[in-house]
C-alpha positions as CSV (number, residue, x, y, z in Angstrom):
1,X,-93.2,-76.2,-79.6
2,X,-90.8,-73.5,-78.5
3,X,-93.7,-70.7,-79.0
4,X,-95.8,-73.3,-76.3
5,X,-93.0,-73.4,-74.2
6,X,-92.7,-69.6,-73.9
7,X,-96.5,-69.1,-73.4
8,X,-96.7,-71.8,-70.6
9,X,-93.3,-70.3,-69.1
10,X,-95.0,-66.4,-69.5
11,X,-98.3,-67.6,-67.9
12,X,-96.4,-70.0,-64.8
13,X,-94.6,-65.9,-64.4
14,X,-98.0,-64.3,-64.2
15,X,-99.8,-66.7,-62.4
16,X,-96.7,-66.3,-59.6
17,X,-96.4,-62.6,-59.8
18,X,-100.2,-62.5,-58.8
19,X,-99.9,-65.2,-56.2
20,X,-96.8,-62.9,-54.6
21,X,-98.6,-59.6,-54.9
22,X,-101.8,-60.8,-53.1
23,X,-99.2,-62.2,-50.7
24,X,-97.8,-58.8,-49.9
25,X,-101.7,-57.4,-50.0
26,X,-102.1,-59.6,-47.4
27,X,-99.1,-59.2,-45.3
28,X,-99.7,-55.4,-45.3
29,X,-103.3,-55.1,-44.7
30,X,-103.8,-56.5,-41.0
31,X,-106.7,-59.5,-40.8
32,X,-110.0,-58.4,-39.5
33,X,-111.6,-61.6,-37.9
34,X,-115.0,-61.6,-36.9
35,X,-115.7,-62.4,-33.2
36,X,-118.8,-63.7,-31.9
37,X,-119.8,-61.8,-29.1
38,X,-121.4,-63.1,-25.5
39,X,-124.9,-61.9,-23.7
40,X,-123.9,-58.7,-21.7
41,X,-126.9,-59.8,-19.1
42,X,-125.4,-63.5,-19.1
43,X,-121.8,-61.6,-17.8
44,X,-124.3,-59.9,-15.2
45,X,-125.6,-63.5,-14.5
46,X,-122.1,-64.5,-13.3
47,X,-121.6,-62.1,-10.9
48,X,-121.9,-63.3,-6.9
49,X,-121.2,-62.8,-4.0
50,X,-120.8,-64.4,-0.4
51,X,-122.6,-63.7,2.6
52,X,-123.2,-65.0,6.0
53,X,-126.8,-64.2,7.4
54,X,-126.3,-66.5,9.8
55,X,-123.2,-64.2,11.3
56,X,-125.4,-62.2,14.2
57,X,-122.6,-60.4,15.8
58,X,-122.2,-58.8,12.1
59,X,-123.6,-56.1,10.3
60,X,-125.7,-59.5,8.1
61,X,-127.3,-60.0,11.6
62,X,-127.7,-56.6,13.0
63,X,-128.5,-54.7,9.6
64,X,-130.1,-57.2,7.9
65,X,-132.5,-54.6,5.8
66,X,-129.7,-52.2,5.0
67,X,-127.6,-54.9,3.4
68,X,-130.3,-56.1,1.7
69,X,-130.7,-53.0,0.3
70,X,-127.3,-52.2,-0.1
71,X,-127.1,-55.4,-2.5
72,X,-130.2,-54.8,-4.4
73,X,-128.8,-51.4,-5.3
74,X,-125.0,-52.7,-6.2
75,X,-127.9,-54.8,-8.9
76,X,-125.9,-57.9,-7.7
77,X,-128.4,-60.9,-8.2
78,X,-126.1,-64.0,-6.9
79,X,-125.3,-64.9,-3.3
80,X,-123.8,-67.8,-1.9
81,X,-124.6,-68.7,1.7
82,X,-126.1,-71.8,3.5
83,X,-129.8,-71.7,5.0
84,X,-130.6,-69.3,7.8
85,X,-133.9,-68.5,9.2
86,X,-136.1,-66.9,5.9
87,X,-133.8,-65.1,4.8
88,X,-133.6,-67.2,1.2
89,X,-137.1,-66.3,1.0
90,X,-136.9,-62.8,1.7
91,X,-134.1,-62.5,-0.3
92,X,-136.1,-64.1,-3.2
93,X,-139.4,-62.2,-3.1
94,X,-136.8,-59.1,-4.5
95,X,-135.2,-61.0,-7.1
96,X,-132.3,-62.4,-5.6
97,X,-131.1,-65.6,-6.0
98,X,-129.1,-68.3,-3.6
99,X,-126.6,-70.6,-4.2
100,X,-126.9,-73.0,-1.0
101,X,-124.1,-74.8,0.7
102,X,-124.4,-78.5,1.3
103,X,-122.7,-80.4,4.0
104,X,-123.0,-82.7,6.7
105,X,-123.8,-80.7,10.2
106,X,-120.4,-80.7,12.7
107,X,-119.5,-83.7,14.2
108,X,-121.7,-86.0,12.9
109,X,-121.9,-88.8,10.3
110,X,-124.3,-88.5,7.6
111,X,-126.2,-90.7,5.3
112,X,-129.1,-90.5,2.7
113,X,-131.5,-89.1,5.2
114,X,-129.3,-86.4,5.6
115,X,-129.1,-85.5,1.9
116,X,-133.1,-85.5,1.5
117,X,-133.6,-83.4,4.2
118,X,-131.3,-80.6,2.5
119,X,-133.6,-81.7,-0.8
120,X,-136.5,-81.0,1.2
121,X,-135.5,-77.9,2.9
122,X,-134.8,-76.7,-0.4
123,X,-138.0,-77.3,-2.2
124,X,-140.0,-76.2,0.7
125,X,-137.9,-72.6,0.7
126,X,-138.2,-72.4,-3.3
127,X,-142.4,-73.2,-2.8
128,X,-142.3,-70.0,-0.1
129,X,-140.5,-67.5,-2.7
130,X,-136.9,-68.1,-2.1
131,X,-134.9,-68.6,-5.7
132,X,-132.3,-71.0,-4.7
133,X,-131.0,-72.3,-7.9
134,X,-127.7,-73.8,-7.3
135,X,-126.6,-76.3,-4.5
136,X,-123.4,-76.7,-3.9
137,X,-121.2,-79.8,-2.0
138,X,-119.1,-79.2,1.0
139,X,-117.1,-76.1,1.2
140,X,-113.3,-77.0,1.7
141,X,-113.6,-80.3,3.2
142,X,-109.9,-81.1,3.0
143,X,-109.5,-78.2,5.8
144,X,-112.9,-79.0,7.7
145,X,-113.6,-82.4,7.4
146,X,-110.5,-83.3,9.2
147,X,-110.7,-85.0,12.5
148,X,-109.0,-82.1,14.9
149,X,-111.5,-79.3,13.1
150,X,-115.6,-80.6,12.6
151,X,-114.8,-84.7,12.0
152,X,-117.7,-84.7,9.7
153,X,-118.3,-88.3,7.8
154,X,-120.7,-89.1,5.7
155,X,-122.2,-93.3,5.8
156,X,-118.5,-93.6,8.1
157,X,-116.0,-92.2,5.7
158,X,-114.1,-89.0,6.0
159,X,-112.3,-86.8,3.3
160,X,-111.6,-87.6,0.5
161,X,-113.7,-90.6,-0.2
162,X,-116.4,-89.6,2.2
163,X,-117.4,-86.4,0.3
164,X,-116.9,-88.2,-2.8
165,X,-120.0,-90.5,-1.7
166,X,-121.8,-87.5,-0.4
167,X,-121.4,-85.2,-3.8
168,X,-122.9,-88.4,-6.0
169,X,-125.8,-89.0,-3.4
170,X,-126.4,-85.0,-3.3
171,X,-126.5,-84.4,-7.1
172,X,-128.5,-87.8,-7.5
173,X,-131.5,-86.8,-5.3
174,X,-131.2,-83.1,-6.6
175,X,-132.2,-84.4,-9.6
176,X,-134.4,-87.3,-9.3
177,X,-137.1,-84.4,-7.4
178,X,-139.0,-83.0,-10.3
179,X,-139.1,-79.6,-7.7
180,X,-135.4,-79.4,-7.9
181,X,-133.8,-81.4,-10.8
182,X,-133.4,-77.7,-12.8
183,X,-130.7,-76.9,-10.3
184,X,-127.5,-76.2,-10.8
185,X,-125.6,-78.5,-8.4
186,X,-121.6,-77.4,-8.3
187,X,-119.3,-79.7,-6.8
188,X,-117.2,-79.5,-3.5
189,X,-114.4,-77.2,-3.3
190,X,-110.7,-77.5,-2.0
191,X,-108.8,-75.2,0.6
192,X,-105.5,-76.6,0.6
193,X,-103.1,-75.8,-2.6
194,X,-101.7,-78.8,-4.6
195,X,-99.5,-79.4,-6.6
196,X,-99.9,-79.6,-10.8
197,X,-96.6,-81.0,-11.1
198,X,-97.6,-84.4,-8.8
199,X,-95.7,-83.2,-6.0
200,X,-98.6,-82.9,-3.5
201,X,-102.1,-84.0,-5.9
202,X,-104.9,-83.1,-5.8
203,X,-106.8,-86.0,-3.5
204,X,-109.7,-86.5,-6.0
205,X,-109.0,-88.3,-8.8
206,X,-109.7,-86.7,-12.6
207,X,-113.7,-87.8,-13.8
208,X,-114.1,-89.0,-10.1
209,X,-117.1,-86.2,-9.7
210,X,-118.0,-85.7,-14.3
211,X,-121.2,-87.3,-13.6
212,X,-121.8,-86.0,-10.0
213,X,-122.1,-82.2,-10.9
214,X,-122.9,-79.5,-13.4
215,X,-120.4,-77.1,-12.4
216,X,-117.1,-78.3,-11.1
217,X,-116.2,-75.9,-8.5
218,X,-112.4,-73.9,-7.1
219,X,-112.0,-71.4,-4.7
220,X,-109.2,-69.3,-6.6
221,X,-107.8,-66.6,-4.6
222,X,-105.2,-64.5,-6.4
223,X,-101.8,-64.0,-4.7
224,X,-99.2,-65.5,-6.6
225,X,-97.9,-68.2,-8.8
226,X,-95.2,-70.4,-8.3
227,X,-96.1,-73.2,-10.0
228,X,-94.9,-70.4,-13.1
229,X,-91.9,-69.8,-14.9
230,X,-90.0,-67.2,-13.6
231,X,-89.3,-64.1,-15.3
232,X,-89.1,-60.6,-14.3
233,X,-91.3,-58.2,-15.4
234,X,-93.4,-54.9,-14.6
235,X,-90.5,-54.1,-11.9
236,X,-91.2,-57.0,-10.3
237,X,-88.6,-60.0,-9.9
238,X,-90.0,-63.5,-10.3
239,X,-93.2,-61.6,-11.8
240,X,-96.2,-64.1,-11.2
241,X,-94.6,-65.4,-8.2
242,X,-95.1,-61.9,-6.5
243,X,-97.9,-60.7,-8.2
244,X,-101.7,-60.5,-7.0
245,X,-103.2,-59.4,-10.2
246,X,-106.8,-61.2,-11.3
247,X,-106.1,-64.0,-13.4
248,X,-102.7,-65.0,-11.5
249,X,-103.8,-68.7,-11.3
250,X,-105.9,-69.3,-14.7
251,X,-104.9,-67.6,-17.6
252,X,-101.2,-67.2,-18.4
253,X,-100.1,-70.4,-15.8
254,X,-103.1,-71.9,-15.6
255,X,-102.1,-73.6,-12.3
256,X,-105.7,-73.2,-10.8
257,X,-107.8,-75.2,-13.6
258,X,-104.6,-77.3,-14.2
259,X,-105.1,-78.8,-10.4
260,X,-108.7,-78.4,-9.2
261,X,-110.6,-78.9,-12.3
262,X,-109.8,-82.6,-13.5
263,X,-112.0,-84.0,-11.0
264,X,-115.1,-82.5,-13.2
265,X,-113.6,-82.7,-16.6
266,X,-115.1,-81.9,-18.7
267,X,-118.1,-80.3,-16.6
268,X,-117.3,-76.0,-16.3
269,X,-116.4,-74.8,-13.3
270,X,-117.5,-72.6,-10.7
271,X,-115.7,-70.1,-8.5
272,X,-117.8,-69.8,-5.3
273,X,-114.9,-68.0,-3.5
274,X,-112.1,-65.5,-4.7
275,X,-111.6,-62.0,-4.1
276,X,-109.4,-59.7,-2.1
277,X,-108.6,-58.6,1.7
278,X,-108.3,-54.7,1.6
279,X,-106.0,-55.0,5.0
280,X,-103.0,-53.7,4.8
281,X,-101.0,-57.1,3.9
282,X,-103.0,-57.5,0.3
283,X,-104.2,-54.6,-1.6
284,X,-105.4,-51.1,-1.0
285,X,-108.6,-50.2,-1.7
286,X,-107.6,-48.3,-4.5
287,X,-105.8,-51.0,-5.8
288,X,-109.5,-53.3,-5.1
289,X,-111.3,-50.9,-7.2
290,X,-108.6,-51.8,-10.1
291,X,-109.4,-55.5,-9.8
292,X,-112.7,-56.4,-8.7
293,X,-114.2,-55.4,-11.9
294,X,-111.4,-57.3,-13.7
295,X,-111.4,-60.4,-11.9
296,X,-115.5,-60.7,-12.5
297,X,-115.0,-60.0,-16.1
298,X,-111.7,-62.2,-16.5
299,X,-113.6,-65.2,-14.8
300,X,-116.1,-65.1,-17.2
301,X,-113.8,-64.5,-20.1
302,X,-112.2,-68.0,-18.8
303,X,-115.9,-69.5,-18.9
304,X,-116.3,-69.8,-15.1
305,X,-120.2,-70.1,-15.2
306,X,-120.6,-68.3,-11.8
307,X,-118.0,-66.2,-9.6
308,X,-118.5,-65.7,-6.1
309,X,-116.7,-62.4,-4.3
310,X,-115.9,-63.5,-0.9
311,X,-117.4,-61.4,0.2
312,X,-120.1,-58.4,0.6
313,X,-119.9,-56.9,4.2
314,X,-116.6,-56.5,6.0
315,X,-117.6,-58.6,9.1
316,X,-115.8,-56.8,12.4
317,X,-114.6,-53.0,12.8
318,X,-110.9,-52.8,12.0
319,X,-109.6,-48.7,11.8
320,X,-105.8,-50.2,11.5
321,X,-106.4,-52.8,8.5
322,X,-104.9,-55.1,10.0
323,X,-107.0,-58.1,10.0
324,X,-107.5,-59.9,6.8
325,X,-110.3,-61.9,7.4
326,X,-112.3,-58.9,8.7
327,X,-111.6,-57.0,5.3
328,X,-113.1,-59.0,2.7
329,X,-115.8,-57.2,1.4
330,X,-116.8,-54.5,-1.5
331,X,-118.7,-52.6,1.9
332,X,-116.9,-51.8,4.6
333,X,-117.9,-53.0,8.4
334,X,-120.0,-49.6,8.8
335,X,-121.6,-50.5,5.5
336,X,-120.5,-46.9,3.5
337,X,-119.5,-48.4,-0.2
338,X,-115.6,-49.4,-1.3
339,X,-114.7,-47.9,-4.2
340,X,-114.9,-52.1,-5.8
341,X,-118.9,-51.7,-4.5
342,X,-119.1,-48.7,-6.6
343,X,-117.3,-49.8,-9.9
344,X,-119.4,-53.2,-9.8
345,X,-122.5,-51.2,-9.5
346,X,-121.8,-49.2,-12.1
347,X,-120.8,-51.9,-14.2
348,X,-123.8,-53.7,-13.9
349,X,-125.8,-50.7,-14.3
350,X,-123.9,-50.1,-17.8
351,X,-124.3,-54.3,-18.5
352,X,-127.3,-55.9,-17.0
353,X,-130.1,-56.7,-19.9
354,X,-133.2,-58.4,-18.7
355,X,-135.1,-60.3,-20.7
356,X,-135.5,-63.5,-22.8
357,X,-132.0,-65.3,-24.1
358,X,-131.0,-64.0,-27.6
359,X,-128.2,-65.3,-30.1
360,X,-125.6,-62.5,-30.1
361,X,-124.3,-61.7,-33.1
362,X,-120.5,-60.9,-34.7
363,X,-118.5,-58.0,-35.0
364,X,-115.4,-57.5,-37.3
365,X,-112.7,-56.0,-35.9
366,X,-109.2,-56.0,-35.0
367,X,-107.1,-54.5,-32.0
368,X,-103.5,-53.9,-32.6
369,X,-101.6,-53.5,-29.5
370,X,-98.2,-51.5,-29.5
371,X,-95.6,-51.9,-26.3
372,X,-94.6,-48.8,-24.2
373,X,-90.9,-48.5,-24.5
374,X,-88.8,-46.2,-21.9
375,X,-91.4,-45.9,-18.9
376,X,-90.6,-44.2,-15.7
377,X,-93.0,-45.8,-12.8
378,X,-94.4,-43.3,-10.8
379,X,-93.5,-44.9,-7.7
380,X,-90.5,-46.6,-8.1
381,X,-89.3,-44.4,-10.6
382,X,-87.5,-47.2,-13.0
383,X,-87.4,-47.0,-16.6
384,X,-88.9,-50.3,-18.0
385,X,-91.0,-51.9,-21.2
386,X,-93.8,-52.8,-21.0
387,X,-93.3,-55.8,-23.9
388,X,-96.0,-57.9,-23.6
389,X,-98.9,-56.7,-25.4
390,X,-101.3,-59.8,-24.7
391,X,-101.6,-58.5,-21.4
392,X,-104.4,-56.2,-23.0
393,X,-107.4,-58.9,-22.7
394,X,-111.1,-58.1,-23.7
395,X,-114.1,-59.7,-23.3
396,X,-117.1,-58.7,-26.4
397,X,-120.7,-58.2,-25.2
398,X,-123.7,-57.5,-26.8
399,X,-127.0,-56.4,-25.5
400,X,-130.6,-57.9,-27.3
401,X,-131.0,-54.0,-29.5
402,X,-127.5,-55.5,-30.5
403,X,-125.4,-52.7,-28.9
404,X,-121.8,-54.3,-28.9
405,X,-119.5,-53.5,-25.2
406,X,-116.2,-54.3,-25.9
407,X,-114.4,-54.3,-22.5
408,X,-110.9,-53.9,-22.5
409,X,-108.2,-53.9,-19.5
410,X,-104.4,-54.4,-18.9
411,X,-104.4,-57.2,-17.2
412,X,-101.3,-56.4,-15.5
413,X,-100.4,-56.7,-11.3
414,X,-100.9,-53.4,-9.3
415,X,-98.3,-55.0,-7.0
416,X,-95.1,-56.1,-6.2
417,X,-95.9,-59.0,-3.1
418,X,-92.1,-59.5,-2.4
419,X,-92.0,-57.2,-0.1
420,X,-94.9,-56.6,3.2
421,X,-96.5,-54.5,2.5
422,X,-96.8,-54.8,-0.8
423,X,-94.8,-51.9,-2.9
424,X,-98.1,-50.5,-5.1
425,X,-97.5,-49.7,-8.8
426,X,-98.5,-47.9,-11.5
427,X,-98.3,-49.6,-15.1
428,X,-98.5,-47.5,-18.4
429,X,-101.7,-47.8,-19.9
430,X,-100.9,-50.0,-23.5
431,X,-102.1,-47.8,-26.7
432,X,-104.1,-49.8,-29.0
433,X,-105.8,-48.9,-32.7
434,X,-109.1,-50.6,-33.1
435,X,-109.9,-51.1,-36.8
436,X,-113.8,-52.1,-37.2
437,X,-114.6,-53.9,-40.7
438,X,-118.6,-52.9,-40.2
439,X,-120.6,-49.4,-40.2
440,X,-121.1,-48.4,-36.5
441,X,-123.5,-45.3,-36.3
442,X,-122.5,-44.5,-33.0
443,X,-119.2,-44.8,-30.2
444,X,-118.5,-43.9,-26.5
445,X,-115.8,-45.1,-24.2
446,X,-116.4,-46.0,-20.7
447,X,-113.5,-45.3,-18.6
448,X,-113.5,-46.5,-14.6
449,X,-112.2,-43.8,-12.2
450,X,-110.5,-44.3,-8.8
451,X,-113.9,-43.5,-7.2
452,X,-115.4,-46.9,-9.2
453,X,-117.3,-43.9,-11.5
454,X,-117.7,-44.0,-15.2
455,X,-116.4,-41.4,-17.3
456,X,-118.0,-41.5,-20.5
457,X,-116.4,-39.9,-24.0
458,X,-118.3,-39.8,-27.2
459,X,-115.8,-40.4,-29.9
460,X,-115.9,-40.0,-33.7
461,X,-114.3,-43.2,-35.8
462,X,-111.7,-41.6,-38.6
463,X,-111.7,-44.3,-41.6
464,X,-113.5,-46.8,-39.5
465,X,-111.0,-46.8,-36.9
466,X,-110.2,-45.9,-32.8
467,X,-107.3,-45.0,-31.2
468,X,-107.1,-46.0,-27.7
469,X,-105.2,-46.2,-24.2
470,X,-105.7,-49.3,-22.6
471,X,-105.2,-48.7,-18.7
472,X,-104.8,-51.5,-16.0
473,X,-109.0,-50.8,-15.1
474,X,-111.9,-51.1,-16.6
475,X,-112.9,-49.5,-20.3
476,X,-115.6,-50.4,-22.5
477,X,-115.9,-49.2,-25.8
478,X,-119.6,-49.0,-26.4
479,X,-120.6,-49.8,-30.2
480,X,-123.9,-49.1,-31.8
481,X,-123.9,-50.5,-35.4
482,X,-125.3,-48.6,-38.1
């Protein structure tokens, strides 16, 4: 009995001692996960932007056919706009597609007949080449639907419940046409900012619009967050409050989904406006180049289905940037390209794969982050940590020859909005080992410039692994398994 004892009581020792040394195995050696990656072409397929054709005292009215061209060369295959004249069919005989604006006409009350004729219009533009795939309710009614703006009704009932009718009717005949029911149809935005917390709600009630869209839609401009805790961080006081960096409003403090998207819950959503002013008051243009190819990239990393720039063409001459609403675009008013035109295009040069849809496939890998302790900022010459290593964010691609982009960026604010103009800064870029658990014949690293031009490195793995510096724009870490 005692010799039993002893062998049970020698075996229970064993059995532990190998339980705690595969414990420490596994607490030494870091966990390589495999992530499924997304279609680079479908991130290409996100990518929009907004234009006014119908704007003839603009460079969309006066130089049509160099804008055209100017956004067939930027390989930009979205716009958002309402009808005007042919131009969806003009625009769709060279590949690129619409996303219309529905609403009722200024000062008038709508009913049914006003919704088929928008049907109509529709069907009869797709039928002469146009490739309007998306229709989208009224833009920012609670601003525009109000009496003292456009007083639009629709069957005698203003904003809220008014569009509320019109969105069900809208997506209703849209899909009831055989010619049309393959569109997309995205629900009405909002202009005015609410309240998460209650304070000021958002007027349409959550699932008033789940069965009335496919895409629930918010026009998320970033520029701070005060519906945030408040920390300071990046020499910034309050640091999301005065901060204008991409995903401001969605990721972190998700305040943006948080109040716009319960309406369409659980339906995706849609960003049909967001961007940047380059006037003086916002950001730079250097500072623009930084973002634009973020904030496309961290949209689709938050499963936005589509995101709108507003918008291409800077509509009026302003030589002292000091106009926001005349500095919206990735081209300036004399249509010579922003740095942001020339980092998209390149971009979707590197990205865009045509073709049928494809199931992308995994990669194993891990990315260990590591803070930057003792920092001076260039410009405000402070010493400061950079702590917060989940501010590198990534997004994993993979073309159809099942070529993996792994883009990776500091998502971290390029300003400091407490102060007009904004005080510009210049974060550390975060070094990162990437460990790959796969053979990969082949690497290169993609690295935006100020100028919005890639500059490409081949690199050589040592033991399967990458050592990188994560900068605040842009890198892609192009991997081609063996």
């Amino acid at each position: 009995m005692t010799r039993l004892r002893y062998g049970l009581l020698q075996r229970v020792v064993l059995f532990l001692g190998a339980i705690g040394a595969m414990a420490l195995i596994y607490a030494v050696r870091p966990t390589i996960a495999i992530e499924t990656a997304r279609s680079a072409d479908r991130f290409v397929d996100s990518i929009c932007v907004g234009t006014h054709w119908s704007y003839t005292d603009t460079p969309y009215g006066q130089r049509y056919g160099v804008v055209k061209q100017k956004l067939m060369a930027a390989g930009i295959r979205n716009v958002r706009d309402g009808f005007y004249q042919n131009r969806p069919q003009d625009l769709g005989k060279s590949g690129i597609r619409m996303t219309i604006v529905a609403d009722v006409p200024d000062r008038s009350n709508g009913d049914e007949k006003t919704i088929q004729a928008i049907v109509q219009q529709i069907q009869a533009a797709n039928a002469a080449g146009a490739k309007i795939d998306a229709v989208e309710g009224p833009n920012e009614p609670d601003l525009f639907w109000i009496p003292s703006r456009f007083n639009k009704t629709y069957k005698g009932q203003g904003f809220p419940k008014g569009v509320m009718a019109f969105q069900k009717d809208l997506y209703d005949a849209v899909k009831r046409n055989p010619a049309t029911a393959h569109l997309q149809v995205i629900g009405p935005s909002l202009g005015v900012t609410y309240d998460p917390g209650g304070g000021r709600p958002n007027p349409l009630p959550k699932g008033s619009l789940a069965n009335a869209v496919d895409w629930g839609n918010f026009h998320p401009y970033p520029g701070g967050n005060p519906f945030s805790f408040p920390f300071d961080y990046n020499t910034t006081s309050k640091y999301y409050w005065n901060s204008n960096f991409p995903s401001v409003n969605i990721d972190e403090f998700p305040y943006n989904f948080d109040t716009y998207s319960p309406p369409f819950a659980p339906k995706p959503m849609a960003t049909t406006e967001t961007g940047y002013s380059t006037f003086k008051q916002s950001v730079s243009e250097k500072v623009h180049a930084k973002y634009m190819p973020r904030l496309f990239l961290e949209f689709f990393r938050k499963n936005v289905q589509r995101t709108c720039s507003y918008e291409f063409v800077d509509e009026f001459e302003d030589a002292s940037r000091s106009k926001r609403e005349a500095n919206f675009g990735l081209l300036r008013h004399d249509l010579t390209p922003k740095p942001a035109y020339t980092a998209i295009q390149n971009l979707i040069a590197l990205l865009r794969d045509p073709g049928n849809r494809f199931t992308p496939g995994g990669l194993a890998y891990s990315l260990d982050v590591r803070p930057v302790r003792n920092y001076r900022e260039p410009f405000s010459r402070r010493v400061v940590t950079y702590d917060r290593t989940q501010y590198v964010h990534h997004v994993l691609l993979q073309k159809r020859d099942r070529t993996f982009y792994l883009a990776l960026w500091h998502e971290v604010s390029a300003n400091d909005t407490s102060v007009n103009p904004p005080r510009e800064i210049q974060p550390p870029a975060m070094p990162a080992t990437l460990k790959l658990n796969q053979p990969i014949r082949t690497v290169a690293i993609y690295s935006l410039g100020d100028d919005g031009h890639w500059t490409t490195t081949p690199v050589r793995l040592t033991n399967n692994q990458l050592e990188l510096t994560v900068p605040d724009r842009v890198t892609i870490v192009k991997l081609v398994p063996a």
